[in-house]
C-alpha positions in Angstrom: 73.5 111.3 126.8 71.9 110.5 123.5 73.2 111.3 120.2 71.2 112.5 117.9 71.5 112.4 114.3 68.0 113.2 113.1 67.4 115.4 109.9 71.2 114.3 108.9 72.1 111.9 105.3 74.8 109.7 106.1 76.3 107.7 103.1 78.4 104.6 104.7 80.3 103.1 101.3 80.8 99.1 101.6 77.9 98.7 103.5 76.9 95.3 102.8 78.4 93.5 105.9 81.0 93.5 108.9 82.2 96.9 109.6 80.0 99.1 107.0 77.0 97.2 108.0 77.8 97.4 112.1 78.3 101.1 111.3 75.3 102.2 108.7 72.8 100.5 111.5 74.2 102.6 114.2 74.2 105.8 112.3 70.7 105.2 111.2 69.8 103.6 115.4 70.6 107.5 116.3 68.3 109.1 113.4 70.3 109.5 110.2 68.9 108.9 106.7 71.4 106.1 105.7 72.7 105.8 102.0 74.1 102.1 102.2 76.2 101.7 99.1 77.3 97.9 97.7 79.4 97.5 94.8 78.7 93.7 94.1 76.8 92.2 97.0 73.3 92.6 96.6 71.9 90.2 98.6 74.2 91.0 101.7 73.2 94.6 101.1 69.4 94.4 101.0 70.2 92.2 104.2 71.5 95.7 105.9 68.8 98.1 104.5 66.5 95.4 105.7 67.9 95.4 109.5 67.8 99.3 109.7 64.1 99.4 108.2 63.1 96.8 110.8 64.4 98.9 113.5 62.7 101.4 112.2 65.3 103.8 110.9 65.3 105.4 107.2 67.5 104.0 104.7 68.4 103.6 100.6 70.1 100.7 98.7 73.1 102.6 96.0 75.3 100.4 93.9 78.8 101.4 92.4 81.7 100.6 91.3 84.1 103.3 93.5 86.8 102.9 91.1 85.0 104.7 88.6 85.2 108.4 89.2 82.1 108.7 86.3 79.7 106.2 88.0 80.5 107.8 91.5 79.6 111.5 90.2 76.3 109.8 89.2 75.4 108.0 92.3 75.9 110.9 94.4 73.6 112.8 92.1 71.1 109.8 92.9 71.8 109.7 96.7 71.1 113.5 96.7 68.0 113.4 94.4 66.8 109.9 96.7 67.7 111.5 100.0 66.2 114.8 99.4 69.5 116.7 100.0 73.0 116.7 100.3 75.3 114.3 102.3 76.2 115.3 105.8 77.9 112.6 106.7 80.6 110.5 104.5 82.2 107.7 105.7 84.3 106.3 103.4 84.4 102.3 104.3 84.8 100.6 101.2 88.1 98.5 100.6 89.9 95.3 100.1 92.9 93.6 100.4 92.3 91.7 96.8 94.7 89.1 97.8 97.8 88.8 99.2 101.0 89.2 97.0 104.8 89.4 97.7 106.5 92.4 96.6 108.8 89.7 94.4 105.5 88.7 92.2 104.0 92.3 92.1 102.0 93.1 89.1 101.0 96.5 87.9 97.6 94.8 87.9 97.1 93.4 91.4 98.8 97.3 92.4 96.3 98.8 90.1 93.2 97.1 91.6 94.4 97.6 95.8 95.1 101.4 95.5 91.7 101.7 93.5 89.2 100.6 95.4 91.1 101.8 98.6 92.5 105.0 98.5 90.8 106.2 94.8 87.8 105.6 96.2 88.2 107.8 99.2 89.0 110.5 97.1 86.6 110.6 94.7 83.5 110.2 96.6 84.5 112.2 99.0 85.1 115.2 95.8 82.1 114.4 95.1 80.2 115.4 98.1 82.5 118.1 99.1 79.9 120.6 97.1 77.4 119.8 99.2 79.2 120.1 102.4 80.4 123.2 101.5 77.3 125.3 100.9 76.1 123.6 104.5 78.8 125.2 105.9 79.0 121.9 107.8 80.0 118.1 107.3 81.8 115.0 109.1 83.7 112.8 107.1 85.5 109.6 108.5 88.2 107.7 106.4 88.4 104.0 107.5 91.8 103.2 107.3 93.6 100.5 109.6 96.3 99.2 111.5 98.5 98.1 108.6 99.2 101.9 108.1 101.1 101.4 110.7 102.8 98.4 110.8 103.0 97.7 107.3 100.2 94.3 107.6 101.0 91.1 107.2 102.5 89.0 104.9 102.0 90.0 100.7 100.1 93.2 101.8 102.5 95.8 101.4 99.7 97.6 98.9 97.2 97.2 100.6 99.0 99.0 103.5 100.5 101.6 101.6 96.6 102.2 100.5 95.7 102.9 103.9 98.6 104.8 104.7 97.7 107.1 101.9 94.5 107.5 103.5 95.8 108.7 106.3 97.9 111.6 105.1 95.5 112.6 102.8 92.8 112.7 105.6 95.3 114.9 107.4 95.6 117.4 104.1 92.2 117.4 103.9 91.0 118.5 107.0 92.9 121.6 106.8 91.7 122.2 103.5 88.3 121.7 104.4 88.5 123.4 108.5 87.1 126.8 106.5 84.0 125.4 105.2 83.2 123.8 108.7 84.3 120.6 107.8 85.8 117.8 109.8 88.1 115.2 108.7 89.1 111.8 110.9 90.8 108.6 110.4 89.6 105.3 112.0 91.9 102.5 111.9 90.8 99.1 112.9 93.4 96.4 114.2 92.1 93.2 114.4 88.4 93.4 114.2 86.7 89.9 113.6 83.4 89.4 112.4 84.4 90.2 108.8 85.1 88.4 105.5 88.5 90.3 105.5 89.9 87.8 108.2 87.6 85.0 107.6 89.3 85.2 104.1 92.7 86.1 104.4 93.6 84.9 108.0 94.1 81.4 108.9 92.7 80.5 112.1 96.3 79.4 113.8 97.0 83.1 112.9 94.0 84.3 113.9 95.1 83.0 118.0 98.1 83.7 117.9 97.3 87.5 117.2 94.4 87.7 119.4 96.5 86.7 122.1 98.9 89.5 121.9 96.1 92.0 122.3 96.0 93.2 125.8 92.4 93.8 126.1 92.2 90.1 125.2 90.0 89.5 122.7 89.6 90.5 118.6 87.5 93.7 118.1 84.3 93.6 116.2 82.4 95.5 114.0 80.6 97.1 116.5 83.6 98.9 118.0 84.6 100.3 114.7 80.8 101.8 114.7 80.9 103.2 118.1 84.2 105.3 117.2 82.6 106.3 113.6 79.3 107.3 115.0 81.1 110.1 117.7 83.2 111.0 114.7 80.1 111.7 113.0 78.2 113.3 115.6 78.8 116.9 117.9 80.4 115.5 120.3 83.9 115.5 118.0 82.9 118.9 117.0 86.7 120.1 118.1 88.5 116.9 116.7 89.8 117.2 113.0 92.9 115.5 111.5 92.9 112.8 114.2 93.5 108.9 113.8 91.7 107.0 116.2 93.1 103.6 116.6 90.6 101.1 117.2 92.8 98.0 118.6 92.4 96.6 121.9 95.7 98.1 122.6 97.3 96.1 120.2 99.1 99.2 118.7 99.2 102.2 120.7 101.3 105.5 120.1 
């Protein structure tokens, strides 16, 4: 079975790299006009428009600052005038850990900045192409949120996890609001996918072995994994699925 995605718009946010990158490609491999968006990385961006016009597949370069509520009303306007139509497909990648802070040296700073570009994000882009899904009748969005949700992450990233938690439960809220208008609503979450700045950053590489070999499947995901779950969250094959949280672990959490 193929999937096919053809005549859809697909806007992947934080596409420059790792996951969003692994994921706008795929989308765009099974027909899907791809909005990448980037908020700061140009180059790596244009390095992911570039793959999916080599392959063949459609695609647009959008930058924004998600935190913004006023620049991502306007980019959606571009990504529906660019795209010729609304989106069909949100999913709603963009995030970061910032850095990792202990509750004890919180600032309303460093708690400002992780909840905005995680969880703010989310909710403004996706109100902004809510609209558009709406007179469709029909529309797949897919929250990436991750295995911190869960477990509270690791050490100085109790915001950051909180974030994603958020994301979660308002996933959940939204997909009943949204069930009407023909509209589904999924959570990914991600354990430990590798491949990415995020770990490359943030994880030193005694850490790194130590966690992989808890994992049962026995290696660390990659972002390819994450894209495989996204793209049959996207596609009508999940037709019947709405609310759900797909973990994405190697068994590493399992519920």
């Amino acid at each position: 079975m193929k999937i096919e995605l053809q005549g859809k718009t697909a806007l992947v946010t934080g596409g420059s790299a790792g996951i969003g990158r692994a994921i706008a490609v795929t989308l765009a491999a099974c027909g899907a006009r791809v909005a990448v968006h980037y908020n700061s990385n140009r180059e790596a961006a244009e390095e992911t428009v570039r793959t999916i016009r080599q392959a063949g597949g459609e695609v647009e370069l959008f930058q924004g600052d998600l935190t913004d509520v006023t620049r991502v009303e306007s980019m959606i306007k571009e990504i529906e005038s660019r795209m010729g139509g609304t989106v069909d497909i949100l999913v709603n990648n963009a995030g970061h850990l910032i850095g990792r802070v202990p509750s004890s040296d919180m600032s309303e700073e460093h708690y400002a900045k992780v909840l905005d570009v995680n969880f703010k994000s989310c909710v403004f882009v996706t109100k902004a192409v809510l609209p558009g899904m709406k007179a469709k009748g029909a529309g797949k969005i897919v929250n990436i949120t991750s295995l911190a949700a869960h477990n509270g992450g690791g050490g100085g990233a109790s915001i950051y996890a909180a974030s994603k938690g958020a994301i979660m439960a308002y996933s959940k809220n939204l997909a009943k609001e949204a069930a009407a208008a023909g509209i589904n609503v999924n959570s990914v979450s991600p354990g430990f996918i590798g491949q990415t700045a995020f770990h490359a950053t943030f994880t030193p590489d005694e850490a790194r072995k130590a966690t992989i070999a808890t994992i049962p499947l026995g290696r660390e995901g990659t972002p390819q994994d994450v894209a495989n779950t996204v793209l049959f969250l996207a596609s009508g094959l999940s037709d019947y699925l709405t609310g759900e949280t797909i973990e994405v672990n190697g068994g590493m959490f399992m519920r």
